[in-house]
N, C-alpha and C positions, 0 to 999 in steps of 0.2 A: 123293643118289646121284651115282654119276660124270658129269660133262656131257656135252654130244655138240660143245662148240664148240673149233675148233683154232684157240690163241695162237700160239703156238710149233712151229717145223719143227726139231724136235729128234733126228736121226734114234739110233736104236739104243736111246733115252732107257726105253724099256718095253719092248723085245721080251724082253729076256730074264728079265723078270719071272714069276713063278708065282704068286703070290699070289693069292688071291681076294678081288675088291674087297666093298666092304660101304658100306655108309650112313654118313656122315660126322657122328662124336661131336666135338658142339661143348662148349665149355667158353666162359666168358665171363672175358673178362680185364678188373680190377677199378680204378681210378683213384681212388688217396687222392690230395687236392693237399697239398705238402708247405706251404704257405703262401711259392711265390718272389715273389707279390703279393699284398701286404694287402688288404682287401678296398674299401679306396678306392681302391685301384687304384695307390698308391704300392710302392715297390721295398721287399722285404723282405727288406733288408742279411743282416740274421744267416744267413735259411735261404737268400742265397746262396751267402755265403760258407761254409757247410756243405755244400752241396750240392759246391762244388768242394774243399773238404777230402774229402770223399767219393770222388769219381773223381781225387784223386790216391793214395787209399789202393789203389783199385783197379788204376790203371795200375802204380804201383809196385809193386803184387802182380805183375801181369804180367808185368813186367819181372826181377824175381825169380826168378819160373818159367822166364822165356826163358833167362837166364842158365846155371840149372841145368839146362835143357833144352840149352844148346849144350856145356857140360862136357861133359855124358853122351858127346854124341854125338864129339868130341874126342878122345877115348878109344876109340872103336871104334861104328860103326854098333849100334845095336841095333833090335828092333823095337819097335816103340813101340807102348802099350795103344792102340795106336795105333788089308712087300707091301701093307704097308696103308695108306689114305688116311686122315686124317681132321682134322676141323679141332676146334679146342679156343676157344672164346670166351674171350676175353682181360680184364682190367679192370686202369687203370692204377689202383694203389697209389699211384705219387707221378707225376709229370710224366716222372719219370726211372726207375720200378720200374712195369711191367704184369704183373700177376700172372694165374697159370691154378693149376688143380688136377691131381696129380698122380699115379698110382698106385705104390706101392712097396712091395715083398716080396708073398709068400705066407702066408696072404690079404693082400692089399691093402689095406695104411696111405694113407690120402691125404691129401696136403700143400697148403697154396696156397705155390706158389713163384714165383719172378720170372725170367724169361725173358730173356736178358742177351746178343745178340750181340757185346758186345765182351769175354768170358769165356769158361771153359772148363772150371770145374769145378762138379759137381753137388751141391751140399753141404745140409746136414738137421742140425739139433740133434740132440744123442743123449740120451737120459736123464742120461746124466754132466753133460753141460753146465752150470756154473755162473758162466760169465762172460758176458754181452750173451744171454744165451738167453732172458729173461724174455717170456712168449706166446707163444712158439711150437710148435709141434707136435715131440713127438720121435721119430724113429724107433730103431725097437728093434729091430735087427739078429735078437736073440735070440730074437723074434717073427716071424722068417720063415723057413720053408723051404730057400727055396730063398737066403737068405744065406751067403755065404762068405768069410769074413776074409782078407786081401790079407796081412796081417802085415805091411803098409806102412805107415807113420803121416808126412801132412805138418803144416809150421808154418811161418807167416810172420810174421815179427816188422816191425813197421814202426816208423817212425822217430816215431811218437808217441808211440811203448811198447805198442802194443796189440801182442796177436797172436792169430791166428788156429792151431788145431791140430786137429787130428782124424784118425779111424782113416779107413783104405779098404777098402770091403767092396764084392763084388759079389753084384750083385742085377737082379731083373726089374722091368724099370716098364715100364708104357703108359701113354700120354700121346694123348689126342686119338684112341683105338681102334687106336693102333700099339701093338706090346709088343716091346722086345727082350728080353736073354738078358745076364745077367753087367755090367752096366753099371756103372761105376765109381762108388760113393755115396761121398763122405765124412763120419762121420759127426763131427760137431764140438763136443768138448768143452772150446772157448771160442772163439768169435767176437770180432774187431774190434768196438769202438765204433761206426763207423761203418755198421756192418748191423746190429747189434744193436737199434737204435731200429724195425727194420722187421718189422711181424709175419710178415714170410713169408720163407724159405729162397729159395735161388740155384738157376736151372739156366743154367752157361754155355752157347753154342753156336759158341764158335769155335775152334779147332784147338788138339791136344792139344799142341803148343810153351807156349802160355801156359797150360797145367794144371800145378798144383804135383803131381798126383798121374801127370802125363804120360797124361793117359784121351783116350780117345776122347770127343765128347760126344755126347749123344744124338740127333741129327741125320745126325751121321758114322757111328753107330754102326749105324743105320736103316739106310742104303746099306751100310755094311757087310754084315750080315746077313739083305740083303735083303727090307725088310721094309715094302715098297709097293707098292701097285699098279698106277700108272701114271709117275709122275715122280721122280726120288731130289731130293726140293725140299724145301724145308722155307719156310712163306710166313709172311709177318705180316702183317698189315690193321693199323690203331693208329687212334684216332678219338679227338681229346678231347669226350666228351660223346656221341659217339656209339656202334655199336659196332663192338668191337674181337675180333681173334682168329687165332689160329694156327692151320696146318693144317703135319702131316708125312705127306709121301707122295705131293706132290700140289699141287695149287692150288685154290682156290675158284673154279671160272667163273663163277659166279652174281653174284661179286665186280667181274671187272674188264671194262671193255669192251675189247672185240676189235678187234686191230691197232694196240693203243696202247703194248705193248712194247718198250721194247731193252734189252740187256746188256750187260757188261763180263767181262772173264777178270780173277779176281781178283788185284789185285798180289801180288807177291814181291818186296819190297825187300830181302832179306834175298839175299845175295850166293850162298848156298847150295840157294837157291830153296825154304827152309823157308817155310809159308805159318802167319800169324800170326791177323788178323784177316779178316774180310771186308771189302776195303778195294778202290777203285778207284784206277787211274795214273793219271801226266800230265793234274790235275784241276786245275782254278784259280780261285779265287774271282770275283767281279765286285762292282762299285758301278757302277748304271746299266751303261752299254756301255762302264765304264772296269776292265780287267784291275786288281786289288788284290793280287795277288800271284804268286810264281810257279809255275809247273807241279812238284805233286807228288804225293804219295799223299793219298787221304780215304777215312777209317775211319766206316763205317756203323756205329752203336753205339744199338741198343734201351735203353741203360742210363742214359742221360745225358740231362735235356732243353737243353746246350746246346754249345753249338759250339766250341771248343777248337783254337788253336793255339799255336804258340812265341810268347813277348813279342814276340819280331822280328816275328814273321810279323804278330800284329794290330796294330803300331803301325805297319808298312805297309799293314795293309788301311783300320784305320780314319783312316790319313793319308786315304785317298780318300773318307772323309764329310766333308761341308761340317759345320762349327760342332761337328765330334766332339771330347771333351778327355775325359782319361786322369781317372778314377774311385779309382784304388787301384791294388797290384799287377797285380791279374788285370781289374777290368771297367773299361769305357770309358761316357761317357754324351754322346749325341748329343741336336738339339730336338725336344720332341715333337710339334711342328707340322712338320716336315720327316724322316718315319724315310726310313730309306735303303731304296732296293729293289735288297737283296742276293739275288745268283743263283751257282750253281755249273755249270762245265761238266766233263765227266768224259770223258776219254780224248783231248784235244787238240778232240774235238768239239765247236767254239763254235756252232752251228748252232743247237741245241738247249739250253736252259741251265736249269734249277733253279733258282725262285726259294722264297725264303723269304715266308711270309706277316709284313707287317706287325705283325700283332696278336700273333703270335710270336715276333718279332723283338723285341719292346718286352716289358721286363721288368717294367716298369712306371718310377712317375715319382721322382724325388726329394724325400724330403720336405722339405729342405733348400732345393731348387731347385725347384719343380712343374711350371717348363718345359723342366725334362733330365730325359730318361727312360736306364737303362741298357738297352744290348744284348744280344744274346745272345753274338754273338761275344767270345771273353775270349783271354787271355794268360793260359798256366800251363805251367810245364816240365814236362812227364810224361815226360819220356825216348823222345819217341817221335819226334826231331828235329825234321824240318820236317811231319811228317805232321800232318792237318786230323783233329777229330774231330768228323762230323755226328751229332748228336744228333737227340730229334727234334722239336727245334725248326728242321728242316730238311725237304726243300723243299715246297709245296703247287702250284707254280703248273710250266708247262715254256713256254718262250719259243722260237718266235715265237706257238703257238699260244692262249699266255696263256690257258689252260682253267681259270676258278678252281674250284679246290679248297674248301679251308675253313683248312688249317693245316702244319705244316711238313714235312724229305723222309722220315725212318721213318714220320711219320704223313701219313694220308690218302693213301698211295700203297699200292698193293700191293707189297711188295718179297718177292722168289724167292730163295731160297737154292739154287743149284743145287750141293750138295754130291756129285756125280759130276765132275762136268766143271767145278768150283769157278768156276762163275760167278755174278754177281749182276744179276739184272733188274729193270726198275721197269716198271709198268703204271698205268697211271691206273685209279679207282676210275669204275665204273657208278654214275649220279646216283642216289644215294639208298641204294648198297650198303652202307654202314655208319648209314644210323641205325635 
């Protein structure tokens, strides 16, 4: 049921809500480990370096979309597809994929799908589907009601040769005892290699610029339509080993302890003040109390478990670990009798800092060398300039208060999606709230 405790002096955030609240439908989200550590504890090369083939597939979809999304608008403004609480338990599929269950058409087909803050399209095998669809569930447009064909059809072709394509149909889903109206499904008659290996479909949740199909996603779409009962937020809890879960509408009180909150207004780097990701400004890494880089944007990303910036950018950060030397293109390997205690500060505010938990930080060891362990931090061009990508192998600990956590900053924090007033909050988690 709704709590009685106040985080947040939010003013206007609910009054003008209708809704009627109800009991909050959890869903549990589900953690496959992809294997990024063997089980002796050494680095496991291949499914890292997958892992980051992965989220370059990803961000160059992104980037794709922006593209096309700034054409559009180039040409002539257009508008762009552009009450309920409830939480859905979450379970991480890989380090980098938490999956929930999902409701969609009339009656209700339900999917496990993977919950992606650095994306933005909602995508479902279709029975057509004969490329990377293999176990997964498919929706049948043709089996719902309340379905209706966009006559839109995207594709992304990426520079592996794979590509991704499928129709846009809208349709009803509820998720976590929310329900919109017409939400943008695609349904996809071949998938990338790179998602194809994962038994569950995508729901992105970050802003219709990076959607190929230009949708609203279903968090924006919530506030759109009104369709909360106290907060227009959308939350994530993330726990490795413990649990995990999403709430739209709202926040879990029962979750975080009270007065441990702050927020940020989401960047806009983007000179037109198109908003891309949920990302913070003027953010700068640390090693110890030595700044590792300079002040820019960090993209908060559910989707990824590691931390991503330009080659420039981490062969200045890991210039400031003692005994760090360069691993390959993308990872670096430091000793594993001295990991670094890396932290982040976000909006010029070094008072306060985000650290990364150690045991997170460490990839594990090499088996080559069994006293270099690689980092999490890596070097990858994803086109997203100087901007940082926290994964979440980011932060557990906030400094000066040094409160340990358990593990890094998507997970074991409470993180708020305030999709009205596009801000992003973090709250530290109540002892015990996630296991």
């Amino acid at each position: 049921m709704l709590g009685t405790i106040v985080l947040f002096a939010l003013a206007g955030s609910a009054a003008a809500t209708a809704a009627i609240p109800h009991s909050d439908a959890t869903i549990e989200l589900t953690r496959r480990d992809p294997g990024l550590t063997n089980l002796d504890g050494s680095a496991n090369i291949t499914s890292l370096l997958a892992e980051a083939s992965r989220l370059a597939h990803k961000y160059e979809r992104n980037r794709l979309n922006w593209d096309t999304y700034s054409a559009m608008n180039e040409k002539g403004p257009t508008a762009k597809k552009m009450k309920k609480r409830g939480t859905a338990a979450l379970t991480e599929q890989s380090h980098a994929v938490w999956t929930g269950k999902v409701n969609v058409g009339t009656p209700a087909q339900t999917f496990d799908v993977y919950f992606d803050t650095g994306s933005s399209d909602f995508t479902l095998s279709s029975p057509s589907c004969t490329a990377n669809c293999n176990g997964k569930a498919h929706y049948a447009p043709a089996d719902s009601s309340t379905s209706v064909r966009t006559g839109q059809t995207v594709s992304t072709n990426f520079v592996d040769g794979t590509t991704s394509r499928g129709a846009v149909f809208k349709d009803t889903v509820t998720l976590a005892g929310t329900t919109v109206t017409g939400q943008d499904v695609v349904a996809a008659s071949s998938l990338s290699s790179t998602v194809g290996e994962l038994e569950s479909d995508g729901m992105g949740l970050a802003y219709p610029s990076l959607s190929a199909a230009g949708s609203t996603s279903f968090g924006l779409t919530m506030v759109q339509q009104k369709q909360y009962a106290l907060y227009p937020y959308f939350s994530m809890m993330l726990s490795y080993g413990g649990r995990s879960e999403i709430t739209f509408g709202g926040f879990n009180r029962a979750r975080v302890l009270s007065g441990s909150s702050s927020y940020w207004f989401n960047a806009t780097p983007d000179p037109n003040g198109v908003r891309t990701y949920w990302q913070m400004g003027l953010s700068v890494p640390y090693v110890g109390n030595t700044r590792a880089g300079g002040y820019t944007t960090h993209i908060l990303d559910s989707g990824t478990t590691l931390i991503v910036t330009s080659p420039a950018q981490a062969a200045e950060f890991w210039a400031a670990v003692p005994g760090s030397a360069k691993y390959d293109d993308n990872f670096w390997s430091f000793p594993c009798a001295s990991p670094p205690d890396v932290k982040f500060s976000f909006s010029r505010n070094t008072v306060f800092k985000y650290g990364v938990d150690q045991d997170a930080f460490n990839l594990g060891y090499l088996s080559s060398a069994p006293d270099r362990c690689i980092g999490a931090v890596i070097g990858q061009d994803l086109g997203i300039g100087t901007s940082w990508i926290l994964g979440d192998a980011f932060p557990d600990e906030t400094y000066p208060a040094r409160q340990t956590l358990v593990d890094p900053i998507v997970v074991n924090w409470y993180v708020i999606h305030d999709a009205l007033k596009n801000r992003i909050m973090l709250a530290q988690l109540r002892p015990g709230a996630n296991s």
